[in-house]
PDB file of N, CA, C and O in Angstrom:
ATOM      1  N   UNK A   1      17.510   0.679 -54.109  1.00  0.00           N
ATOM      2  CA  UNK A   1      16.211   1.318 -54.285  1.00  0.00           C
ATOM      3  C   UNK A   1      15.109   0.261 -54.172  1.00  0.00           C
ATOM      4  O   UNK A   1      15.242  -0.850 -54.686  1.00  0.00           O
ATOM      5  N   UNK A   2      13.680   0.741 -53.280  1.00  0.00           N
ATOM      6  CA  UNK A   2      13.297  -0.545 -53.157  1.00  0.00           C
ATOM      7  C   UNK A   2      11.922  -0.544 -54.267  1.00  0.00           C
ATOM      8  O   UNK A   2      11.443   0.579 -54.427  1.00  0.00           O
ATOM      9  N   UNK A   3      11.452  -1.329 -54.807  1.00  0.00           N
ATOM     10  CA  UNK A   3       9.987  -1.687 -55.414  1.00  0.00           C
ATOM     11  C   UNK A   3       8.702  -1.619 -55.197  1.00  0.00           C
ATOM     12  O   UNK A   3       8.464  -2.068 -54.076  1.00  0.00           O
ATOM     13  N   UNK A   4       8.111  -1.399 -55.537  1.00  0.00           N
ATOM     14  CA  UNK A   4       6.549  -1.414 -54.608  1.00  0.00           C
ATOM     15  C   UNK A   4       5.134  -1.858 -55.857  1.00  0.00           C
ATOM     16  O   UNK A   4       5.031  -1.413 -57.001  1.00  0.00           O
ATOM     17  N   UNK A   5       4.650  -2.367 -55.498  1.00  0.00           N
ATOM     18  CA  UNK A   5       3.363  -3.151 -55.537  1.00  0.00           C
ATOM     19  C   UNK A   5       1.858  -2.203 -54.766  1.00  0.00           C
ATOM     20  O   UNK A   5       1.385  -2.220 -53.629  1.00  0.00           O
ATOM     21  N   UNK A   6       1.610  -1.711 -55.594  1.00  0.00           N
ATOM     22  CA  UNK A   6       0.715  -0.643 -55.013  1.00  0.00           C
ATOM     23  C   UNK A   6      -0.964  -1.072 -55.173  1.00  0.00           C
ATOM     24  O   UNK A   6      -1.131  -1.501 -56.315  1.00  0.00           O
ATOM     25  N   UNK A   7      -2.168  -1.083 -54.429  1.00  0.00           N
ATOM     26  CA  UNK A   7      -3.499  -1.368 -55.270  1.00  0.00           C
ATOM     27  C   UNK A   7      -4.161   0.133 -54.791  1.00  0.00           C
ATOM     28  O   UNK A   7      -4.157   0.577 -53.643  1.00  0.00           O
ATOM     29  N   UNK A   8      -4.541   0.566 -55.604  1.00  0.00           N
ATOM     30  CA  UNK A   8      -5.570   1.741 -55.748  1.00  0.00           C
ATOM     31  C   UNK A   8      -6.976   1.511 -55.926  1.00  0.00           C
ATOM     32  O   UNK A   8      -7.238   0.892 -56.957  1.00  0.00           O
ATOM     33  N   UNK A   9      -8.109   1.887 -55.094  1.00  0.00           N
ATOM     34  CA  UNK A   9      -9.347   1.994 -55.261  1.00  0.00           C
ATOM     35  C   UNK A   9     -10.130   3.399 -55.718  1.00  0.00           C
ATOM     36  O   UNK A   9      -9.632   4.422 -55.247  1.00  0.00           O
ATOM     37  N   UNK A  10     -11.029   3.531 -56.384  1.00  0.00           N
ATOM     38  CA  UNK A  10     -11.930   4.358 -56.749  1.00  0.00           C
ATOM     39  C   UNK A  10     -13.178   4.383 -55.793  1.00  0.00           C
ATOM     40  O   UNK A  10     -13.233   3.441 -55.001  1.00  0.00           O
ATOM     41  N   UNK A  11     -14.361   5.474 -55.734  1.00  0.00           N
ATOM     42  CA  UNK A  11     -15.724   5.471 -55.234  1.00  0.00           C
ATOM     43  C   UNK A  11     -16.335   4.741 -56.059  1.00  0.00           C
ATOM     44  O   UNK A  11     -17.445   5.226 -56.276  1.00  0.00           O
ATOM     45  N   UNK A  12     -16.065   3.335 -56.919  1.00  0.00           N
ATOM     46  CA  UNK A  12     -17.088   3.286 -57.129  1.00  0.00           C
ATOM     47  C   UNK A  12     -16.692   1.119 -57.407  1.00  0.00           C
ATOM     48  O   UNK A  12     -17.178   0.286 -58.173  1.00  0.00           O
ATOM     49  N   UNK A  13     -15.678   1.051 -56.382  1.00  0.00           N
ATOM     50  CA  UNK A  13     -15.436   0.442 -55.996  1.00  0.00           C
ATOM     51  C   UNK A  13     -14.610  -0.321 -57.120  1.00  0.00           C
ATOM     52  O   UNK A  13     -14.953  -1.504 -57.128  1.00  0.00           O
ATOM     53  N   UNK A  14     -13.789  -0.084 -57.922  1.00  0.00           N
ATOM     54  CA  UNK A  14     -12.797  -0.310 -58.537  1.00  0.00           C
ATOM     55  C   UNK A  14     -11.524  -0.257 -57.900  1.00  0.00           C
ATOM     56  O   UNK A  14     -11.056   0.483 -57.035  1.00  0.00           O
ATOM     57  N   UNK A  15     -10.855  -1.722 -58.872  1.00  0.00           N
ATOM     58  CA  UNK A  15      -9.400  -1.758 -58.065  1.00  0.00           C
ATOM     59  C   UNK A  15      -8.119  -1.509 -59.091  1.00  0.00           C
ATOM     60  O   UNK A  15      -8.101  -2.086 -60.178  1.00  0.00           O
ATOM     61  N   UNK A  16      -7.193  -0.737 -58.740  1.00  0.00           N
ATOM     62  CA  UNK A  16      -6.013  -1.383 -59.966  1.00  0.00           C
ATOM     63  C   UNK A  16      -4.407  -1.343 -59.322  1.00  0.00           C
ATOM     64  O   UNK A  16      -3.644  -0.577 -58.734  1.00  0.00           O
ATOM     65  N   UNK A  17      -4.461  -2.515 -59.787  1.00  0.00           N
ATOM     66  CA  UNK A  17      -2.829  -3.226 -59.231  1.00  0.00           C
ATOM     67  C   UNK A  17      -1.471  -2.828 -60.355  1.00  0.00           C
ATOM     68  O   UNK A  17      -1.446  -3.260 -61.508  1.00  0.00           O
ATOM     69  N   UNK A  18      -0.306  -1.866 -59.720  1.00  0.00           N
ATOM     70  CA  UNK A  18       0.572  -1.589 -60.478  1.00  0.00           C
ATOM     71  C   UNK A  18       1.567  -1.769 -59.388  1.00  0.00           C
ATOM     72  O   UNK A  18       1.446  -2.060 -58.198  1.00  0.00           O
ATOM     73  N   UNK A  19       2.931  -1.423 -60.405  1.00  0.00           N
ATOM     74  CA  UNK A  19       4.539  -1.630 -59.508  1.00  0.00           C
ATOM     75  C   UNK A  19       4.803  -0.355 -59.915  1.00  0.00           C
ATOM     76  O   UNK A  19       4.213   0.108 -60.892  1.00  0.00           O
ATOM     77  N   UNK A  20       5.817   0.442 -59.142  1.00  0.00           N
ATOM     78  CA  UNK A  20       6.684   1.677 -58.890  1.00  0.00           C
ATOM     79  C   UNK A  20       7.515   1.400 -58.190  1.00  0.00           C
ATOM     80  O   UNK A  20       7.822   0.413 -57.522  1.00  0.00           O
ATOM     81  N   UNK A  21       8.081   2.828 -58.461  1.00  0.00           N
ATOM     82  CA  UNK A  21       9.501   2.641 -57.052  1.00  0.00           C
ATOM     83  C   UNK A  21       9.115   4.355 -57.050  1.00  0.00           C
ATOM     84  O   UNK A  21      10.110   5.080 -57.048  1.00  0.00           O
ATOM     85  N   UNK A  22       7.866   5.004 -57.050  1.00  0.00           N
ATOM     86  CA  UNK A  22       7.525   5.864 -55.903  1.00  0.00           C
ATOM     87  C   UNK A  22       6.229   5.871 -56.063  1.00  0.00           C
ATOM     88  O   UNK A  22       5.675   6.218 -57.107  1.00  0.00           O
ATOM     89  N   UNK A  23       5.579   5.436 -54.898  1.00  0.00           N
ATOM     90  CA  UNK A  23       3.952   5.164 -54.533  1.00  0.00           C
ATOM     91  C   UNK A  23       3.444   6.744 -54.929  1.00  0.00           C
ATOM     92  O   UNK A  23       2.753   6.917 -55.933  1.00  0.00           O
ATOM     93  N   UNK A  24       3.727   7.547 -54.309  1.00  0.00           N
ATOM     94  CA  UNK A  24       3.264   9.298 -54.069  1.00  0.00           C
ATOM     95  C   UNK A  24       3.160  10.013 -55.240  1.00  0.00           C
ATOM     96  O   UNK A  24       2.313  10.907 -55.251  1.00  0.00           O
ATOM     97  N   UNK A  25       3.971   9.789 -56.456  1.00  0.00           N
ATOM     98  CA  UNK A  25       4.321  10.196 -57.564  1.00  0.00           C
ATOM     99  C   UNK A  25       3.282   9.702 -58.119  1.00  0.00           C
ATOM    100  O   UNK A  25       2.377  10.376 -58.609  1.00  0.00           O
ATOM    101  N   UNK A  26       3.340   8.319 -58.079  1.00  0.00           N
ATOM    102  CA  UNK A  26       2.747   7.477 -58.829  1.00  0.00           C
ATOM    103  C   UNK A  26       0.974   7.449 -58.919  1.00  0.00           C
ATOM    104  O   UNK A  26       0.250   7.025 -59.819  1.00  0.00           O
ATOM    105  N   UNK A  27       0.636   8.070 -57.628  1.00  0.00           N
ATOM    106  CA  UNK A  27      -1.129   8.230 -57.413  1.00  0.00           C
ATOM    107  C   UNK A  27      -1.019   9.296 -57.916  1.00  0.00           C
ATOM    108  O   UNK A  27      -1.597   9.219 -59.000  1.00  0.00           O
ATOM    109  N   UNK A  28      -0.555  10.413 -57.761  1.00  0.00           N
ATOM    110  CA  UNK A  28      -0.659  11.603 -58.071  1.00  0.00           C
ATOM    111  C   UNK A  28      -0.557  11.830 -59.825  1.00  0.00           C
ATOM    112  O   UNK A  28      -0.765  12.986 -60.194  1.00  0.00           O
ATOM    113  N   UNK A  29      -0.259  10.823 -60.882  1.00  0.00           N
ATOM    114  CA  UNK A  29      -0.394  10.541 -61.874  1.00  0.00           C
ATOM    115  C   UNK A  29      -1.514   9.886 -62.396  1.00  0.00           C
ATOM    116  O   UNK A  29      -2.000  10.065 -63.513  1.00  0.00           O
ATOM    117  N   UNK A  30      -1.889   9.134 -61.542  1.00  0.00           N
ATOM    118  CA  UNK A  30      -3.578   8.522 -61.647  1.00  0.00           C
ATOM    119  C   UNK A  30      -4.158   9.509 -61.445  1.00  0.00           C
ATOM    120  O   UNK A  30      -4.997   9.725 -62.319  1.00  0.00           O
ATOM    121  N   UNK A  31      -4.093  10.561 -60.349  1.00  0.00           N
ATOM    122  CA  UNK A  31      -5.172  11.478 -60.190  1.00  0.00           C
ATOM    123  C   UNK A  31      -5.205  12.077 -61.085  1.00  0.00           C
ATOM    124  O   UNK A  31      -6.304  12.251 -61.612  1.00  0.00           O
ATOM    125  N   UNK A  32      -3.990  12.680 -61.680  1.00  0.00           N
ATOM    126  CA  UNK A  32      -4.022  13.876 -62.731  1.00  0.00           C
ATOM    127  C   UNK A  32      -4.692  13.417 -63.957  1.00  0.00           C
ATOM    128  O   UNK A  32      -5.024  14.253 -64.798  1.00  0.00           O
ATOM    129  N   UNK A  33      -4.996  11.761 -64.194  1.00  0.00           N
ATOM    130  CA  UNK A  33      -5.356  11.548 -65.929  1.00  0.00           C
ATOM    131  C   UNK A  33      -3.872  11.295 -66.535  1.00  0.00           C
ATOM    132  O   UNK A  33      -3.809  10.769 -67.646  1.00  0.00           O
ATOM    133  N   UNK A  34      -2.665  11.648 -65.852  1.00  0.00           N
ATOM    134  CA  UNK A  34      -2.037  10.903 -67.252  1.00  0.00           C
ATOM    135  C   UNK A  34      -1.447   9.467 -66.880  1.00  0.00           C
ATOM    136  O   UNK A  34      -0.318   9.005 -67.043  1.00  0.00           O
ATOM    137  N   UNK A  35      -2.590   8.928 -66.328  1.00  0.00           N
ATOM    138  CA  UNK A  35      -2.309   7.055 -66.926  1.00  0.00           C
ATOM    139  C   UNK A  35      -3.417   6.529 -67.705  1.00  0.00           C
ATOM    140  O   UNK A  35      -4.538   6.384 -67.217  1.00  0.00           O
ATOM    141  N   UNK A  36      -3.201   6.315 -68.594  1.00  0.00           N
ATOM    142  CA  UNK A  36      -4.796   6.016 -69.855  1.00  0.00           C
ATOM    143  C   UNK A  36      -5.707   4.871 -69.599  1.00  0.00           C
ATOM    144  O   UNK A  36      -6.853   4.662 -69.997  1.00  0.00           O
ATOM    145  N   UNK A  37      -4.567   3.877 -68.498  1.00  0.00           N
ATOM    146  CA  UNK A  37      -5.478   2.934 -67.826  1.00  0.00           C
ATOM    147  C   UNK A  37      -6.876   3.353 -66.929  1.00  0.00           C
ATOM    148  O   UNK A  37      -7.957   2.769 -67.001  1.00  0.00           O
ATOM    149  N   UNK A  38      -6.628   4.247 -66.273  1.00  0.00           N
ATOM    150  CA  UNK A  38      -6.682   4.541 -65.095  1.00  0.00           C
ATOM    151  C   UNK A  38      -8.122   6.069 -65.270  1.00  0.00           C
ATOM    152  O   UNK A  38      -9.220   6.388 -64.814  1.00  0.00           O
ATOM    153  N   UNK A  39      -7.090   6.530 -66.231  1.00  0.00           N
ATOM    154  CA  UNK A  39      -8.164   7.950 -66.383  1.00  0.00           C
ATOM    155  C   UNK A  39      -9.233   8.592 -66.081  1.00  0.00           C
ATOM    156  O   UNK A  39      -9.401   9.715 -65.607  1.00  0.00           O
ATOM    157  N   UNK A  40     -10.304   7.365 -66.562  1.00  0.00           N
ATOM    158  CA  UNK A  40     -11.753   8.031 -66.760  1.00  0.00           C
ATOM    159  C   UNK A  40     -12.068   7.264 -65.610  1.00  0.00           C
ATOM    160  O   UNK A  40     -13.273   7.308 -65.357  1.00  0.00           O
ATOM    161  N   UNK A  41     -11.344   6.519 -64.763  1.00  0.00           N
ATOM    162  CA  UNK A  41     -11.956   6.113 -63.461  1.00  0.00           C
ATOM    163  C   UNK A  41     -11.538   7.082 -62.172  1.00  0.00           C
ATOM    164  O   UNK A  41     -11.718   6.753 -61.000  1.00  0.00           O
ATOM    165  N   UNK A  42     -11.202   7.796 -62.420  1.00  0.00           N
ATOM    166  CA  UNK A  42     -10.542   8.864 -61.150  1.00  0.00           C
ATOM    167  C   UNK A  42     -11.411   9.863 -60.411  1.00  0.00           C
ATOM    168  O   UNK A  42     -12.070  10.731 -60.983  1.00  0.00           O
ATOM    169  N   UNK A  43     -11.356   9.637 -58.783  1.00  0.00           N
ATOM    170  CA  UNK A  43      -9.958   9.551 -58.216  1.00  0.00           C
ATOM    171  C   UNK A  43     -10.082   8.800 -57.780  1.00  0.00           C
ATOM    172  O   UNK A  43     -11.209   8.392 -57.500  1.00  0.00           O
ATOM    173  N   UNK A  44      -8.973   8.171 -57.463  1.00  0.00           N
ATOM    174  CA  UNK A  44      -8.531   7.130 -56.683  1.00  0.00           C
ATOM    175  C   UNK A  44      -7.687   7.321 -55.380  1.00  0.00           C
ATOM    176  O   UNK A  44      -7.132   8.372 -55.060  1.00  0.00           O
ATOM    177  N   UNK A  45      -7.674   6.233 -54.726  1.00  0.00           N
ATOM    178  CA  UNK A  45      -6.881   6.252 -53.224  1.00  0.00           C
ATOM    179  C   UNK A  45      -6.098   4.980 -53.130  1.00  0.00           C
ATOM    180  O   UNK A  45      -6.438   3.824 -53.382  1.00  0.00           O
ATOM    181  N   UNK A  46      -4.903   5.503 -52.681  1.00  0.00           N
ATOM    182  CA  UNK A  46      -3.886   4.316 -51.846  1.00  0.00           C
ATOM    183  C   UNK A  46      -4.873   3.552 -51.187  1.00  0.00           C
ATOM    184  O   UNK A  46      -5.888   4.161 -50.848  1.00  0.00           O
ATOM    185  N   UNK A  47      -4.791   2.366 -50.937  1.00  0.00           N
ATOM    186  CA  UNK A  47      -5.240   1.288 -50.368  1.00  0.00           C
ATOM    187  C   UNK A  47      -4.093   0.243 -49.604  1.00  0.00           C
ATOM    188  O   UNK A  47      -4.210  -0.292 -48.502  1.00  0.00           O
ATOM    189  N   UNK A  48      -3.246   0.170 -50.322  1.00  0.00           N
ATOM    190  CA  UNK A  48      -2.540  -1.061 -50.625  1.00  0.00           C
ATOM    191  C   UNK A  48      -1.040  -0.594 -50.712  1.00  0.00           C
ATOM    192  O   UNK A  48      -0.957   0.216 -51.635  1.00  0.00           O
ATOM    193  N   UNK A  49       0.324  -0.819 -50.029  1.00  0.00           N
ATOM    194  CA  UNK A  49       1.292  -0.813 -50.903  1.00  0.00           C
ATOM    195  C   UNK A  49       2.646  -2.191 -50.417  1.00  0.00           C
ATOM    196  O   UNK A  49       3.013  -2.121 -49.243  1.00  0.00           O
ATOM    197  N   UNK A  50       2.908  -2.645 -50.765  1.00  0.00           N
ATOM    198  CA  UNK A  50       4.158  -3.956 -50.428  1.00  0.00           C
ATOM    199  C   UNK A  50       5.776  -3.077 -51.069  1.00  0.00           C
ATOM    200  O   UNK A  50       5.807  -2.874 -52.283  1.00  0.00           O
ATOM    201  N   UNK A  51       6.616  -2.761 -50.490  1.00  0.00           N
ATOM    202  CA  UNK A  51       7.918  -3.228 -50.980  1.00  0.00           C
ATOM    203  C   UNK A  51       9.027  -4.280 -50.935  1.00  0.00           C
ATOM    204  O   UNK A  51       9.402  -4.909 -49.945  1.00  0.00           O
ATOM    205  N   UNK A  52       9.314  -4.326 -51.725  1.00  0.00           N
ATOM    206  CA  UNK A  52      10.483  -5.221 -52.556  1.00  0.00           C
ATOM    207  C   UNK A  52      11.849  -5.072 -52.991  1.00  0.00           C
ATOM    208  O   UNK A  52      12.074  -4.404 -54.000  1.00  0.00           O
ATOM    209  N   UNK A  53      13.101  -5.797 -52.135  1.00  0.00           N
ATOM    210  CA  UNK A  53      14.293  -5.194 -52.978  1.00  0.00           C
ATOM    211  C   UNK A  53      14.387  -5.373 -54.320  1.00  0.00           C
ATOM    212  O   UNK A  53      15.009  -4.415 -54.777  1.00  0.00           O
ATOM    213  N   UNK A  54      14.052  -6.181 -55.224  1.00  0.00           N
ATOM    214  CA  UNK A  54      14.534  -6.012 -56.286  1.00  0.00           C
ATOM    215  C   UNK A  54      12.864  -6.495 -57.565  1.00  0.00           C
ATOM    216  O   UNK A  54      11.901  -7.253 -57.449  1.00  0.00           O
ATOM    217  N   UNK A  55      13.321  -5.598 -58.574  1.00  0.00           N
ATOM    218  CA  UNK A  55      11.998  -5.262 -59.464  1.00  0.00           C
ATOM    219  C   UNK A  55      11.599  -6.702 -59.484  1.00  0.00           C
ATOM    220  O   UNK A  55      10.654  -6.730 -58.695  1.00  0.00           O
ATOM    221  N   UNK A  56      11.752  -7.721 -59.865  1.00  0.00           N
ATOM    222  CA  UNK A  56      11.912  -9.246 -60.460  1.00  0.00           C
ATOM    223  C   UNK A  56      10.488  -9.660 -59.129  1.00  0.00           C
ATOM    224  O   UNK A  56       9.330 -10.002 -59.367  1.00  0.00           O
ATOM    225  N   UNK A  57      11.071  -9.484 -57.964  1.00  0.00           N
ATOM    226  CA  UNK A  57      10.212  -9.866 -57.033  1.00  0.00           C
ATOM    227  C   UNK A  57       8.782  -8.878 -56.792  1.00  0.00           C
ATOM    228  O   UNK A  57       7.635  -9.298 -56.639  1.00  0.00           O
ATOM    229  N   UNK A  58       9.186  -7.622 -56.808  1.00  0.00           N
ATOM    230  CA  UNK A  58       7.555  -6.772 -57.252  1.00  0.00           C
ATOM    231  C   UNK A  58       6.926  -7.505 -58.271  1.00  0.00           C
ATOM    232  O   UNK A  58       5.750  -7.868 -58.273  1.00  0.00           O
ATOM    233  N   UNK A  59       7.904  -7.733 -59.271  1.00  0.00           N
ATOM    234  CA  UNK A  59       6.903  -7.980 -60.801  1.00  0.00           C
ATOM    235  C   UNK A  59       5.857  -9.299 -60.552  1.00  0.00           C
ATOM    236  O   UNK A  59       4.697  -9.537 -60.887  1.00  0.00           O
ATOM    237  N   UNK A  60       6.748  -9.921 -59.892  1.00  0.00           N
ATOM    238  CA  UNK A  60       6.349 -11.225 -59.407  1.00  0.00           C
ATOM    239  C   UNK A  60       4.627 -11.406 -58.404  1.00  0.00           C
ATOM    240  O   UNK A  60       3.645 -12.139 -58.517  1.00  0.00           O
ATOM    241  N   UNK A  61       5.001 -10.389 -57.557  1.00  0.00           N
ATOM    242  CA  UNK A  61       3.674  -9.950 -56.343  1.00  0.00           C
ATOM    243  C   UNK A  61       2.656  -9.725 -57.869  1.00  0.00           C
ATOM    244  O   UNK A  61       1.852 -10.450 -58.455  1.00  0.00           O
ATOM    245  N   UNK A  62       3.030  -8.754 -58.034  1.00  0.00           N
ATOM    246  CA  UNK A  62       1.779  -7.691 -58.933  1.00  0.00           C
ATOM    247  C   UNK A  62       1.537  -9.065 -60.090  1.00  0.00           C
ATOM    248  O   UNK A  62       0.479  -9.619 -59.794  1.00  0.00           O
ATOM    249  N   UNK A  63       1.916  -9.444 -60.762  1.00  0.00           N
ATOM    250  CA  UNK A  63       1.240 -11.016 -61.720  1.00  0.00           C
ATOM    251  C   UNK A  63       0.975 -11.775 -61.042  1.00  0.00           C
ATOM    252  O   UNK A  63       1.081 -12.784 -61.739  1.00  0.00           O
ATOM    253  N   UNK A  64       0.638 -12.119 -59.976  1.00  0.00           N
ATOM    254  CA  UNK A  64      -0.078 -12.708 -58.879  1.00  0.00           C
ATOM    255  C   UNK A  64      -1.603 -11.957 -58.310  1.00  0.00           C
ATOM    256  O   UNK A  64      -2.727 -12.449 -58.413  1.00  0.00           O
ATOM    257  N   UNK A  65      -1.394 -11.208 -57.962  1.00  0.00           N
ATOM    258  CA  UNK A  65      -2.102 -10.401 -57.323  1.00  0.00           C
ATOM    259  C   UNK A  65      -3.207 -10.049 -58.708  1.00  0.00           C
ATOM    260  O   UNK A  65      -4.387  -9.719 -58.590  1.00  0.00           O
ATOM    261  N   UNK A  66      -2.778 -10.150 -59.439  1.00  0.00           N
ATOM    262  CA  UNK A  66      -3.339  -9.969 -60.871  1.00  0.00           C
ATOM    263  C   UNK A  66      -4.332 -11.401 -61.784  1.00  0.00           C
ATOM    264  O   UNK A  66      -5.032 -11.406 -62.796  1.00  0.00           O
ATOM    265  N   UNK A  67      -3.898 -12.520 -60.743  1.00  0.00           N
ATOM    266  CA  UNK A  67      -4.206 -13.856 -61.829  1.00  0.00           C
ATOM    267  C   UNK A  67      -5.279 -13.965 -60.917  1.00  0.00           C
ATOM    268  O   UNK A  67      -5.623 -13.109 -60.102  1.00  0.00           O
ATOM    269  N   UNK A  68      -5.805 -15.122 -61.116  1.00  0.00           N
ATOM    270  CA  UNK A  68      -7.809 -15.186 -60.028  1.00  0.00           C
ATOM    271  C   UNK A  68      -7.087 -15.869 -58.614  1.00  0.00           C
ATOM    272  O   UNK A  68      -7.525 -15.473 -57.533  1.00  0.00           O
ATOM    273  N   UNK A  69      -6.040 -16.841 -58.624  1.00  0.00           N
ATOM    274  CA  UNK A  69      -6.324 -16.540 -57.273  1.00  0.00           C
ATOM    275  C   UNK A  69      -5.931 -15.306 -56.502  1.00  0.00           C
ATOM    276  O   UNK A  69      -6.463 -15.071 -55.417  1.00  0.00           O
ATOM    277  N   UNK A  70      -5.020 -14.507 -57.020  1.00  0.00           N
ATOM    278  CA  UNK A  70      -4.497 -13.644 -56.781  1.00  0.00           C
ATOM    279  C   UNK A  70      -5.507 -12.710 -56.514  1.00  0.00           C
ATOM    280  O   UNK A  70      -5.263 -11.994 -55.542  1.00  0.00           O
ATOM    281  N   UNK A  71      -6.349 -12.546 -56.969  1.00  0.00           N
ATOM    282  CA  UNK A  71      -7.708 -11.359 -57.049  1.00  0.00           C
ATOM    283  C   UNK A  71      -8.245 -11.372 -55.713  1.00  0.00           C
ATOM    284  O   UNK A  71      -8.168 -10.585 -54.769  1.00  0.00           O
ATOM    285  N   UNK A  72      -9.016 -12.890 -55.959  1.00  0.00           N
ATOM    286  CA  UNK A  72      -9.454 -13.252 -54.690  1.00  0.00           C
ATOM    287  C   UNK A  72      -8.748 -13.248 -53.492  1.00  0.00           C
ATOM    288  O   UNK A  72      -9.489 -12.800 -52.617  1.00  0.00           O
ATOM    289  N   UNK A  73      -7.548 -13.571 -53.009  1.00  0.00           N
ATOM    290  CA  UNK A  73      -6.784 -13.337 -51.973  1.00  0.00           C
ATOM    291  C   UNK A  73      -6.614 -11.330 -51.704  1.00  0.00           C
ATOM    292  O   UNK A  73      -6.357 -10.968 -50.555  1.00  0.00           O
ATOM    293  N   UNK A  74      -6.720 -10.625 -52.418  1.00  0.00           N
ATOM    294  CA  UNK A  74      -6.572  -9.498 -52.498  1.00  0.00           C
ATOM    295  C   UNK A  74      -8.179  -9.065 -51.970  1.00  0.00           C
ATOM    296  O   UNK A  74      -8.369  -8.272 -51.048  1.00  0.00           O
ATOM    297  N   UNK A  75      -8.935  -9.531 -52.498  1.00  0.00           N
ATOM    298  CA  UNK A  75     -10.412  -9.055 -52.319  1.00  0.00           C
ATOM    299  C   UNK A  75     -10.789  -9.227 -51.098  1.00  0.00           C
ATOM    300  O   UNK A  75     -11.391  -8.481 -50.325  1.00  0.00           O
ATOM    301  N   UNK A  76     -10.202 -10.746 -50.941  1.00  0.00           N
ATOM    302  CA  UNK A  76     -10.438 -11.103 -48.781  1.00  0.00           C
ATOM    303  C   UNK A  76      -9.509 -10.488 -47.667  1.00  0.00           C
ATOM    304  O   UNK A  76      -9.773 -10.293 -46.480  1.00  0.00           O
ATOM    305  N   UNK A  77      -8.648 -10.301 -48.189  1.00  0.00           N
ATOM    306  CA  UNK A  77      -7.285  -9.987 -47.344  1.00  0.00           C
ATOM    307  C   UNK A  77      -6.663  -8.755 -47.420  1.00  0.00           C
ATOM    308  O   UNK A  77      -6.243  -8.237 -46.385  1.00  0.00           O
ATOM    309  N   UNK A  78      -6.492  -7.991 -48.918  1.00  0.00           N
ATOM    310  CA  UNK A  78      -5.712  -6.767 -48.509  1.00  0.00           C
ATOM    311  C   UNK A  78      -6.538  -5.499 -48.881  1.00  0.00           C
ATOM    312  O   UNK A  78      -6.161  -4.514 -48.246  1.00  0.00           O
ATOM    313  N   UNK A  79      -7.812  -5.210 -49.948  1.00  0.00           N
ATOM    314  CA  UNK A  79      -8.372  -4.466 -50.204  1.00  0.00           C
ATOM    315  C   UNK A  79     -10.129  -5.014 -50.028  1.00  0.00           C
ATOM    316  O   UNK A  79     -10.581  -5.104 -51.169  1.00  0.00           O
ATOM    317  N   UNK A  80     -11.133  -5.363 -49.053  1.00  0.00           N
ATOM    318  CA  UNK A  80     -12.333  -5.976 -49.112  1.00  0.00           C
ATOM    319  C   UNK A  80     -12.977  -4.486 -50.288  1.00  0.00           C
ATOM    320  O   UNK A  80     -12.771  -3.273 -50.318  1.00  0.00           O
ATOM    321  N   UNK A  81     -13.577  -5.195 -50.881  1.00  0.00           N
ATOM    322  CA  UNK A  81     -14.314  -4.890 -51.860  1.00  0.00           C
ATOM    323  C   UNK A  81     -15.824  -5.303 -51.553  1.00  0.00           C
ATOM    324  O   UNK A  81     -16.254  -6.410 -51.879  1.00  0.00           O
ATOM    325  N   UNK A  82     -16.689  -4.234 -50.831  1.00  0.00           N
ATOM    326  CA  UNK A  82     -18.089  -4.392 -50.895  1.00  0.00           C
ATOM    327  C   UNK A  82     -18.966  -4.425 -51.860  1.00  0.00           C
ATOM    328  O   UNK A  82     -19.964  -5.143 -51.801  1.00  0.00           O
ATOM    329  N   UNK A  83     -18.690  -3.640 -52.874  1.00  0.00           N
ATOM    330  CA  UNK A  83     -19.589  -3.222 -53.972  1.00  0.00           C
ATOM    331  C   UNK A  83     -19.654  -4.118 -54.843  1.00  0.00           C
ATOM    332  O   UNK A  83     -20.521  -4.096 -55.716  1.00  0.00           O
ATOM    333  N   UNK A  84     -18.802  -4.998 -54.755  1.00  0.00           N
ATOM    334  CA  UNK A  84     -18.649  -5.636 -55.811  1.00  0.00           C
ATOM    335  C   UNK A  84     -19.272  -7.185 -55.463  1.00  0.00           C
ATOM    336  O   UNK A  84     -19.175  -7.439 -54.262  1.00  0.00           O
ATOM    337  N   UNK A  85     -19.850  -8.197 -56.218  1.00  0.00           N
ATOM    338  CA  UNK A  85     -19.946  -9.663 -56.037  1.00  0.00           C
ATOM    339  C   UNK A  85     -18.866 -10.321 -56.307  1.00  0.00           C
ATOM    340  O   UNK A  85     -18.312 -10.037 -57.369  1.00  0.00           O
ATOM    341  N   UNK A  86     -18.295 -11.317 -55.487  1.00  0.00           N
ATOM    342  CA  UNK A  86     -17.234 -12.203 -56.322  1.00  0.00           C
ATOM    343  C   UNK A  86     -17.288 -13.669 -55.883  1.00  0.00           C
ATOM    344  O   UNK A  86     -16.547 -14.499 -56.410  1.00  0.00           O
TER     345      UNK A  86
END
């Protein structure tokens, strides 16, 4: 079963970086409100997704993708973020 590393954007130019092992399920839970992270920023859109054979190496992407350089490489390279200054 493979892993995935997903980034989701909002209209209002918000980003959020999670792991699954089903992308489709998994937005469709952001949309609905039941992720408490996520909630009061909705809706959101796929942007972004990487898979991975094994969780260890997703976990790995997504705490990266998560630390500053990680942000920044994400901000230039896989999701540009206009709205935002960085």
């Amino acid at each position: 079963m493979w892993h995935y590393v997903y980034i989701l954007k909002n209209n209002q130019g918000r980003q959020y970086v999670g792991p699954t092992q089903d992308v489709k399920k998994r937005l469709a839970k952001h949309n609905h409100g039941e992720v408490p992270h996520t909630s009061k920023f909705k809706p959101w859109e796929l942007k972004f997704a990487c898979s991975f054979p094994t969780k260890e190496q997703a976990l790995t992407f997504e705490k990266y993708l998560k630390s500053g350089s990680g942000t920044m490489f994400r901000y230039r390279h896989l999701v540009p973020n206009r709205l935002r200054n960085i």
